[in-house]
C-alpha positions as CSV (number, residue, x, y, z in Angstrom):
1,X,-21.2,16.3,3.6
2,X,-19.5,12.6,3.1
3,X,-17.8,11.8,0.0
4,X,-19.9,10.2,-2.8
5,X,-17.8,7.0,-4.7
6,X,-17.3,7.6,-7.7
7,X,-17.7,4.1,-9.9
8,X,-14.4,2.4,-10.9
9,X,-12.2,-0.4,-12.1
10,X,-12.6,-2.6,-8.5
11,X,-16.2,-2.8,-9.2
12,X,-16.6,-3.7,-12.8
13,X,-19.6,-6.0,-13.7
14,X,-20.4,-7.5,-17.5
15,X,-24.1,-8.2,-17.9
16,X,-24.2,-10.5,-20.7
17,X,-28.0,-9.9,-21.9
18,X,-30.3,-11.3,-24.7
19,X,-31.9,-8.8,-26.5
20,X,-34.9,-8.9,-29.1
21,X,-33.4,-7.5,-32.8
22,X,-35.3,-4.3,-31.7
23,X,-34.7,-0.9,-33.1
24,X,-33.9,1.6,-30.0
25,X,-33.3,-1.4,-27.3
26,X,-29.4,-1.0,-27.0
27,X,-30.3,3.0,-26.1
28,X,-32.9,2.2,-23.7
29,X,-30.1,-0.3,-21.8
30,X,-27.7,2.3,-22.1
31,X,-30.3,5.1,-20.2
32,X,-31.0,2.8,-17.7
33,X,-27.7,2.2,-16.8
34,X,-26.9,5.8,-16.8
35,X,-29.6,6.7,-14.7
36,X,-29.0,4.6,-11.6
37,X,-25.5,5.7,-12.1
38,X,-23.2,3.4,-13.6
39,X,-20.5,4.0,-16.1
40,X,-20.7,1.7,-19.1
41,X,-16.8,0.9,-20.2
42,X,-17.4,-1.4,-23.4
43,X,-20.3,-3.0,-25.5
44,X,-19.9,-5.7,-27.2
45,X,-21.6,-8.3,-29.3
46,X,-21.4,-12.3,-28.2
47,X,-23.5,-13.6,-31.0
48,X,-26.5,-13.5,-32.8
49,X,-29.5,-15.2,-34.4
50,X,-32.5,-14.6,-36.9
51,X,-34.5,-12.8,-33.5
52,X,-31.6,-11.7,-30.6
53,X,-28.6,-10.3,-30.4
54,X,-26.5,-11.9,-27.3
55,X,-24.3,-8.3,-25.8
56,X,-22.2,-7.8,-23.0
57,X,-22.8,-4.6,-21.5
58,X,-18.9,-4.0,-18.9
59,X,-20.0,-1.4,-16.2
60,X,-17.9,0.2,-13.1
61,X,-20.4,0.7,-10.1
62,X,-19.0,2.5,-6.8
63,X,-19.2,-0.8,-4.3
64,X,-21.1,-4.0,-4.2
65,X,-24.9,-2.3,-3.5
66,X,-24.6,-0.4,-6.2
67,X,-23.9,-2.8,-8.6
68,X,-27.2,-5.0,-7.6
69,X,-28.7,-1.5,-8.2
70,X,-27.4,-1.6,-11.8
71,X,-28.6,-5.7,-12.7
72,X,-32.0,-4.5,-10.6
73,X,-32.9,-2.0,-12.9
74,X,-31.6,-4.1,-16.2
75,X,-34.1,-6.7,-15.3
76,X,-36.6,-4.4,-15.3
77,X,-36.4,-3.0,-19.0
78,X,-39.2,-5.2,-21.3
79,X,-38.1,-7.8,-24.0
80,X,-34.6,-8.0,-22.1
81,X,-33.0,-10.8,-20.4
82,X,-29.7,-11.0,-18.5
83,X,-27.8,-14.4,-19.4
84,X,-25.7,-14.2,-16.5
85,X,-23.1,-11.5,-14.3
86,X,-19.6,-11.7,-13.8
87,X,-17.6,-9.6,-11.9
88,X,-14.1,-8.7,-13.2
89,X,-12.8,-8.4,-10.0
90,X,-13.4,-12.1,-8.7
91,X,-12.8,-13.3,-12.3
92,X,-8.8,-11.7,-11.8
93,X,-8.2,-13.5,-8.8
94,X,-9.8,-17.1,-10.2
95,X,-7.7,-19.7,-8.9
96,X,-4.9,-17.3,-7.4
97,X,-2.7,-14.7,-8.9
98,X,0.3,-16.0,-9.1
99,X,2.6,-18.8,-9.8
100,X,5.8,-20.5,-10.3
101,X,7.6,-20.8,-13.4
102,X,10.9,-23.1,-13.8
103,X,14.0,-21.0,-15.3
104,X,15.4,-23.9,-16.8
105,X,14.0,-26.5,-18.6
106,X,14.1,-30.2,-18.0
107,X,14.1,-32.1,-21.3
108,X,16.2,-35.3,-20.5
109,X,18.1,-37.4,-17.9
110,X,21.0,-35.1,-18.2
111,X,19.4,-32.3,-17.3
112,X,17.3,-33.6,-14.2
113,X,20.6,-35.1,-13.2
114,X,22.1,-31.6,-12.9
115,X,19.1,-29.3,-10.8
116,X,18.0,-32.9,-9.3
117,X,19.8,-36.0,-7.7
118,X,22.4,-36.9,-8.1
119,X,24.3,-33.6,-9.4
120,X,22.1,-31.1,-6.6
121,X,24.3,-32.9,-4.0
122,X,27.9,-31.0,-4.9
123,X,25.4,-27.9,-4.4
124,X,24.0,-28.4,-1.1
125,X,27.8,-29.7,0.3
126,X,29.3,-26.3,-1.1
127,X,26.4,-24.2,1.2
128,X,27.4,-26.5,3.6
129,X,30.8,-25.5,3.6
130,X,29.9,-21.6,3.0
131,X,26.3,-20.5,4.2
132,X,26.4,-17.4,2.2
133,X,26.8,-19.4,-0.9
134,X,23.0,-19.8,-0.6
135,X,22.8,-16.2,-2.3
136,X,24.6,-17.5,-5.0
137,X,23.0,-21.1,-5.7
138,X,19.4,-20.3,-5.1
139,X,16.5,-18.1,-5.2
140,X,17.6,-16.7,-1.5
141,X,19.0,-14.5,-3.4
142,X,16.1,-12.5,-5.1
143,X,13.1,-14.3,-2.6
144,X,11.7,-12.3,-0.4
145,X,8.6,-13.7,2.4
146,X,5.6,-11.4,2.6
147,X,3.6,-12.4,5.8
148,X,0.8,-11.6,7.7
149,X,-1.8,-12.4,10.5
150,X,-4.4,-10.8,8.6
151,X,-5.6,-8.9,11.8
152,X,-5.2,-5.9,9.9
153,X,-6.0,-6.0,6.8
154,X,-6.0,-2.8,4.4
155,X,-9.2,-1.0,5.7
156,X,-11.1,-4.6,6.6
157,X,-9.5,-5.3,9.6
158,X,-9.3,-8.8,11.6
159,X,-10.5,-11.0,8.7
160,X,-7.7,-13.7,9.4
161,X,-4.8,-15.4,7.2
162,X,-7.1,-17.2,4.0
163,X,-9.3,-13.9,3.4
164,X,-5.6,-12.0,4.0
165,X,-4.1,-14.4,1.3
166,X,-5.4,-12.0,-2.0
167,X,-3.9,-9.3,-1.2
168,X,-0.6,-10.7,-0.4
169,X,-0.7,-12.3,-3.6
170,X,-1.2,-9.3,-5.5
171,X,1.5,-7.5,-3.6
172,X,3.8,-10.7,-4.5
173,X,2.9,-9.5,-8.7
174,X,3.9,-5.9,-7.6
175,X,7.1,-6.5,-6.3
176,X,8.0,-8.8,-9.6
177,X,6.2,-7.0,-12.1
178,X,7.8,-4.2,-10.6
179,X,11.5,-5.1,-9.4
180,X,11.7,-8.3,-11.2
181,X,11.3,-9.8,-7.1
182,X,10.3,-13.3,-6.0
183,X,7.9,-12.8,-3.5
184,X,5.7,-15.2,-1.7
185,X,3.2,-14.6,0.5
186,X,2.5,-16.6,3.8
187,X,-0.2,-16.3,6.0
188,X,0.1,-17.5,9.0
189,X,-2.9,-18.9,11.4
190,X,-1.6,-17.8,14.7
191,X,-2.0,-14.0,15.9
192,X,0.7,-14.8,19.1
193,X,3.5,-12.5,18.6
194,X,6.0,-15.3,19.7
195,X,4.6,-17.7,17.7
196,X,5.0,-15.4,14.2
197,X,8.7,-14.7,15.7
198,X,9.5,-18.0,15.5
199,X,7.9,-19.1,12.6
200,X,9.6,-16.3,10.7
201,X,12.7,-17.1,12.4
202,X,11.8,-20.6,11.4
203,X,11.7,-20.0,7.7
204,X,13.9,-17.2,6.7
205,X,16.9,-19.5,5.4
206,X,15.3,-19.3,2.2
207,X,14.9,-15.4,2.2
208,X,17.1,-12.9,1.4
209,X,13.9,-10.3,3.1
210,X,11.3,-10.2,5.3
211,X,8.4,-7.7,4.3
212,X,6.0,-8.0,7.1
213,X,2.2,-6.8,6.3
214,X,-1.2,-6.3,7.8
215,X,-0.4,-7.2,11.0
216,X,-2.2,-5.1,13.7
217,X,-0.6,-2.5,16.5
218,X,0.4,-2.4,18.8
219,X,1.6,-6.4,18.4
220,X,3.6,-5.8,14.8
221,X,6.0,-3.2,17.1
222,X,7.1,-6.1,19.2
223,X,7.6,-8.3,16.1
224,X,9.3,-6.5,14.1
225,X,11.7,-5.2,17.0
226,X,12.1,-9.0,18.0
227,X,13.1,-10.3,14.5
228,X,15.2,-7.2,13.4
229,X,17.2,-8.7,16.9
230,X,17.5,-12.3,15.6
231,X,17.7,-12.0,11.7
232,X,20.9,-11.2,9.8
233,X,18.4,-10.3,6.7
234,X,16.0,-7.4,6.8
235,X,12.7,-7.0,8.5
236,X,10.7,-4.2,7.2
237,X,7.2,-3.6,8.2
238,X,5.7,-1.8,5.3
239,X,2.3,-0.7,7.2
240,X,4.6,1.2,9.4
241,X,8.1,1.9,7.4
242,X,6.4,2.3,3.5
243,X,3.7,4.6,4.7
244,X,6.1,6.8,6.5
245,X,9.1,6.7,3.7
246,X,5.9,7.7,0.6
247,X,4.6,10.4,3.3
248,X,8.0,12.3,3.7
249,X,8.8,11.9,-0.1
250,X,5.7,13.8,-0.6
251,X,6.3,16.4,2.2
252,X,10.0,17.4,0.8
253,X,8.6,18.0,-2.0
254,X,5.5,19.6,-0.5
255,X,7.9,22.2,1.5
256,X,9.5,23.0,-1.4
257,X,6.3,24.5,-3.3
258,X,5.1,26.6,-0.4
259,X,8.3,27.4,1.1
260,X,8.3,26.3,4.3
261,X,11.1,24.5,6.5
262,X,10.9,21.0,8.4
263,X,11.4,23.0,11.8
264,X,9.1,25.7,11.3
265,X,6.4,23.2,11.0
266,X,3.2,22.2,13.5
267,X,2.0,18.8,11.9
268,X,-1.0,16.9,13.1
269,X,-1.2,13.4,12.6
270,X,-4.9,11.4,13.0
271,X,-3.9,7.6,13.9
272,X,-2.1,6.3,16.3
273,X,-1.6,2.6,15.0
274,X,1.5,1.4,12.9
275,X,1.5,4.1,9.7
276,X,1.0,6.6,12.6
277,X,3.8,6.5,14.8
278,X,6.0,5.6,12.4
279,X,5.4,9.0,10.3
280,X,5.7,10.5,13.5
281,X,9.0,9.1,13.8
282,X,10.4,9.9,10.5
283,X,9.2,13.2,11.2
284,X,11.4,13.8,14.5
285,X,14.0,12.1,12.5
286,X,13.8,15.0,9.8
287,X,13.9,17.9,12.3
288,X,10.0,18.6,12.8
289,X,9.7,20.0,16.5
290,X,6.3,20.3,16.8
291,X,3.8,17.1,16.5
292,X,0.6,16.2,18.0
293,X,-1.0,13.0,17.3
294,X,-4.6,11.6,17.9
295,X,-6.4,8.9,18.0
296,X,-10.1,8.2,19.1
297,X,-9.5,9.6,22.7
298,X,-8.1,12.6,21.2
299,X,-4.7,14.5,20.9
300,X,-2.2,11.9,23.1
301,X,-0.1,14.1,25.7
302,X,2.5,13.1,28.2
303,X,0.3,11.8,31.5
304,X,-2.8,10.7,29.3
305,X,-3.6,7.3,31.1
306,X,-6.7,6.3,28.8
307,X,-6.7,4.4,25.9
308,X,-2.8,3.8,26.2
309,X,-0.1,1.1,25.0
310,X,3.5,1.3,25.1
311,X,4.1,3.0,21.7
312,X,1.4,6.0,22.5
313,X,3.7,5.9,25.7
314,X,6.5,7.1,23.5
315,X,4.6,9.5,21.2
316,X,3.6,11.0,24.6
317,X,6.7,11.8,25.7
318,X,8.4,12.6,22.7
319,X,5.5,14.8,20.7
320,X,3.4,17.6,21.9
321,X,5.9,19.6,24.3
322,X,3.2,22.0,24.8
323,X,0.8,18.5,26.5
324,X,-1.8,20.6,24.1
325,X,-5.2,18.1,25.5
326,X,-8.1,18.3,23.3
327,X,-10.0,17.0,19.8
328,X,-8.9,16.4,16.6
329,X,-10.2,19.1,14.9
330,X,-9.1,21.4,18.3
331,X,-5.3,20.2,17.6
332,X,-5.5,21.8,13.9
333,X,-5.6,24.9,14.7
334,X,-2.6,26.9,13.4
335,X,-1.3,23.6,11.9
336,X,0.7,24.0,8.5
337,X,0.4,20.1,7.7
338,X,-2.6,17.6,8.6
339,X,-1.7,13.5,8.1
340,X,-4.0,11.9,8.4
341,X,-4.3,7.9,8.8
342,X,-7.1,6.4,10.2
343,X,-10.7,6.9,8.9
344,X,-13.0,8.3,6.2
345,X,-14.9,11.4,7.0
346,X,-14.2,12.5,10.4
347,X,-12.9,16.3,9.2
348,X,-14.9,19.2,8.3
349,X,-14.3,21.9,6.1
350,X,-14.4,24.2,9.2
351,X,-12.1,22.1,11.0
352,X,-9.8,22.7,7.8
353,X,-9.9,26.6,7.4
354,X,-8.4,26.6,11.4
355,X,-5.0,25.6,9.6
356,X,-2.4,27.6,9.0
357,X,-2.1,29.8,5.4
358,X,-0.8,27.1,2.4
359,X,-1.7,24.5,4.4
360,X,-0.9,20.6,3.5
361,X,-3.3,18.2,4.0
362,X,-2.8,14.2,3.4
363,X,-5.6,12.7,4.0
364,X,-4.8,9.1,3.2
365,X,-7.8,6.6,4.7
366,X,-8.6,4.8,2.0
367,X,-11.1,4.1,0.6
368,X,-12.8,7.1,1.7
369,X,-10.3,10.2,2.9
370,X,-10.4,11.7,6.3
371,X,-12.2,14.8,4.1
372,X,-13.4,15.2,0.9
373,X,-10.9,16.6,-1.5
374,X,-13.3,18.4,-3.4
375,X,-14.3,20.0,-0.4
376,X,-10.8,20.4,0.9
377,X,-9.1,22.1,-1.9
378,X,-10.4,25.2,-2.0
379,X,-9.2,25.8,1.0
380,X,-5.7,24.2,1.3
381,X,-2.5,24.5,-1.2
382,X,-1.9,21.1,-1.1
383,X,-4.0,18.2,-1.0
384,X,-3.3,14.5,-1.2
385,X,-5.0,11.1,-0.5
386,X,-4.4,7.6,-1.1
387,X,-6.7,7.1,-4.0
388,X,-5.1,6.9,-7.7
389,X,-8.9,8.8,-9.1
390,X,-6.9,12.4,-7.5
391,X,-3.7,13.9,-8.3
392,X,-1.0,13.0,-5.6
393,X,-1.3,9.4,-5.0
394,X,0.3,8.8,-1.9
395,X,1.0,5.0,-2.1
396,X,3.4,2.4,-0.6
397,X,4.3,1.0,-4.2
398,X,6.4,3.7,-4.6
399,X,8.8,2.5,-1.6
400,X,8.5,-1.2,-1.3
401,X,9.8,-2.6,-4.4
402,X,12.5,-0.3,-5.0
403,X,13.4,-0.7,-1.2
404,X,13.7,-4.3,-1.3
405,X,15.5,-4.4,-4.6
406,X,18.0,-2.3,-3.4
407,X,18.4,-4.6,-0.4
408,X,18.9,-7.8,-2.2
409,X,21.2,-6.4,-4.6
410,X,23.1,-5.4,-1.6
411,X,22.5,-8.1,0.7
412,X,21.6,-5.8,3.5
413,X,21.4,-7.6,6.9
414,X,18.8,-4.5,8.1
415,X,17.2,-1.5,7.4
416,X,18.2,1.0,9.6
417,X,17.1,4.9,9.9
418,X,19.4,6.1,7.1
419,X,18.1,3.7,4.3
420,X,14.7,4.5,5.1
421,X,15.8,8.8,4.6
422,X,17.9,7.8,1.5
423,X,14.3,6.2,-0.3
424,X,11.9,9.0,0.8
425,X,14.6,11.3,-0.5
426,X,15.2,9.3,-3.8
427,X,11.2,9.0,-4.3
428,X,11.0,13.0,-4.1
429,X,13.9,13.5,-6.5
430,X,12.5,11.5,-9.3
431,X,10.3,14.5,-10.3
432,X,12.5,17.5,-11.2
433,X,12.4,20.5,-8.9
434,X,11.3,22.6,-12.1
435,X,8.3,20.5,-12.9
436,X,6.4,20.7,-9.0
437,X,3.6,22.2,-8.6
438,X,0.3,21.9,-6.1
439,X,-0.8,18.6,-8.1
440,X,2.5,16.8,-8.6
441,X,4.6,16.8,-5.5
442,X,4.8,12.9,-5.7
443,X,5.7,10.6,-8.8
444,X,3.3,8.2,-10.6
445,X,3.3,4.3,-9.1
446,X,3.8,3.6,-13.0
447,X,6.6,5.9,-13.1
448,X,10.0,3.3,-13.9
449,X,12.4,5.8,-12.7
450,X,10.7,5.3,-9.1
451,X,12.0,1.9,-8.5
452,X,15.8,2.3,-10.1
453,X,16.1,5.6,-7.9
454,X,15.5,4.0,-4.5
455,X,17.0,0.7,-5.3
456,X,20.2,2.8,-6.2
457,X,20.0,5.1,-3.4
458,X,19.3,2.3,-0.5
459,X,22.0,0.3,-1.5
460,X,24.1,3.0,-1.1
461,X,23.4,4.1,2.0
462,X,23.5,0.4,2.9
463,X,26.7,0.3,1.8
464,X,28.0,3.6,3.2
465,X,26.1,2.7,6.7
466,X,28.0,-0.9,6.8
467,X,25.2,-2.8,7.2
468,X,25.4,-4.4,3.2
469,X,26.5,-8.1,3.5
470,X,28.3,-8.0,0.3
471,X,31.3,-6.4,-1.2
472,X,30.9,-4.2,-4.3
């Protein structure tokens, strides 16, 4: 059985319709909607005259068929007319999402003679004579670049660098609504690693961070591993690095309800791109043993030749010591914990019962998990997906922006092994050990205390690890 959408907030329509001054009309508009499925949010009247009332109807539909479905079946209902749709969606990102605001105000000649010609000039010579005085002078210090192909692009794909651009932006508002950072997205309209090298290369005097996104495996290995090389700020891919760092906050706390150890553990991960392997590295890093991960050929084994590049190479011969060669749903046999990255639907209940007793199972495609939840939970002690509409959200928000704070603040020059440990652990401590339970190993994305925990713990360890370009 696949998993039905339920309607939400990223398809909300308002139907705007003219309707006769009729006793029984607004119930008949409600029914309708109801029975093809949508979920009216608000009603509310535009104007009226001596015959119509002019009403906006605000309705969440499950994707884009359903909501034709919805104004199909309004245009149907005698005496009515629809005025026009809007969808609040495309109406949020009219004209972009974000923008620039000046922090100081230019009212007269005196002041455009200090942030302008001629005074600027004493500013520039005194970088010139110190680099790092950039940090202090100008928004290096709190900037960071978010950048992207768009070859990979949440669960769309290759859709390039303008169609990319939206959700960079809104991931710019999250890292200033949420850690008061500058972000600004650039998308770039070149998918040749060496060309996005350089270009970043190219650019980064005016970043203090470089948060790479959406770019496809196995290419975004090879660029981030060739810019961490010639940067002296950080390069953090958060496809890979966020994913991984959210995953083992949940799993700490996840061990600690069913009582299980990090050694003891058979994990199976589905995906084999860049959230993937790098949750399979985090996962060797914490002391898991035993790991199999698959892709679409299958569990990958040392000696598998098909469907290989370099960095299955190295989950070959660093996972699966037992070269266990078989399916997906073959490989979870036994298993205590199932990640799962890659795509909706592809697991069966019967496939889920094979696990291990208090199994954990994060099934994180989005936005359709691997399996169900519904299904899944009767059957498992812990379940957890990507989507905020079920408890344990497991989301990159809760790394990025507290991650990046804490590496401005410090003026990290990288982010190494140990700063990506200190986060996961610092997301996992914000909830109490008291307070877990099966439907709250992971904290809220809303949750303040998220951001100040990881900023504080990775500048730290980025301190404590020597890699902090500051003193204290």
């Amino acid at each position: 059985m696949h998993m039905q959408l339920i309607p939400g907030p990223g398809y909300t329509i308002t139907i705007r319709l003219e309707m006769p001054k009729q006793v029984g009309l607004f119930s008949s508009v409600a029914s309708v909607i109801n029975k093809v499925g949508g979920d009216i949010c608000a009603s509310d009247i535009v104007k009226t005259s001596s015959s119509s009332v002019f009403r906006d109807f605000t309705v969440n539909a499950r994707d884009d068929e359903h909501e034709k479905e919805i104004i199909e079946a309004v245009k149907k209902i005698e005496g009515v007319r629809i005025v026009h749709v809007s969808d609040r969606t495309f109406l949020s990102h009219q004209g972009g999402k974000i923008e620039i605001h000046n922090k100081l105000p230019i009212k007269d000649r005196n002041d455009l003679s200090r942030v302008y010609t001629p005074g600027v000039a004493r500013i520039c010579m005194a970088i010139y004579n110190d680099r790092q005085k950039a940090y202090r002078y100008t928004i290096k210090r709190n900037s960071i670049a978010i950048i992207t192909d768009g070859t990979a692009v949440l669960g769309l794909g290759d859709i390039g660098p303008e169609a990319a651009l939206p959700v960079m932006e809104g991931k710019a508002m999250i890292f200033k609504e949420f850690a008061n950072i500058d972000a600004f997205p650039l998308c770039l309209s070149t998918s040749k690693p060496d060309e996005i090298v350089n270009t970043i290369i190219n650019i980064s005097p005016s970043f203090g961070g470089i948060n790479l996104e959406d770019i496809s495996a196995p290419r975004c290995f090879v660029i981030e591993e060739k810019l961490k090389k010639e940067l002296d700020i950080p390069v953090f891919h958060d496809d890979q690095h966020g994913t991984a760092v959210v995953v083992l906050a949940a799993l700490l706390n996840s061990l600690k309800v069913v009582h299980k150890k990090m050694e003891d553990l058979k994990v199976v991960i589905s995906g084999a791109g860049a959230a993937g392997i790098a949750c399979c590295k985090i996962l060797i890093e914490t002391g898991v043993k035993n790991i199999i991960v698959c892709d679409t050929s299958g569990s990958i084994y040392e000696g598998r030749t098909n469907n290989m590049n370099p960095a299955k190479k190295w989950v070959s011969e660093n996972t699966n010591q037992d070269k266990f060669k078989g399916s997906l749903p073959d490989a979870l046999s036994g298993a205590d914990v199932f990640i799962g990255v890659s795509t909706g639907n592809i697991l069966t209940v019967e496939d889920i019962k094979k696990m291990a007793g208090d199994s954990i199972v994060f099934a994180l495609a989005n936005p359709v998990p691997e399996i169900s939840p519904d299904e899944a939970l009767p059957f498992v002690r812990i379940m957890a997906t990507g989507r905020s509409d079920y408890p344990n959200q497991i989301n990159n928000m809760l790394c990025f922006p507290g991650l990046f704070r804490g590496l401005l603040d410090s003026r990290a020059r990288m982010v190494n092994e140990e700063i990506k440990l200190a986060a996961a652990k610092a997301i996992a401590s914000v909830i109490d050990e008291k307070d877990l339970s099966e439907d709250y190993i992971i904290p809220s994305i809303f949750n303040k205390r998220v951001v100040q925990a990881v900023a504080s713990a990775v500048e730290e360890e980025a301190y404590r690890t020597g890699v902090a370009g500051k003193e204290r």
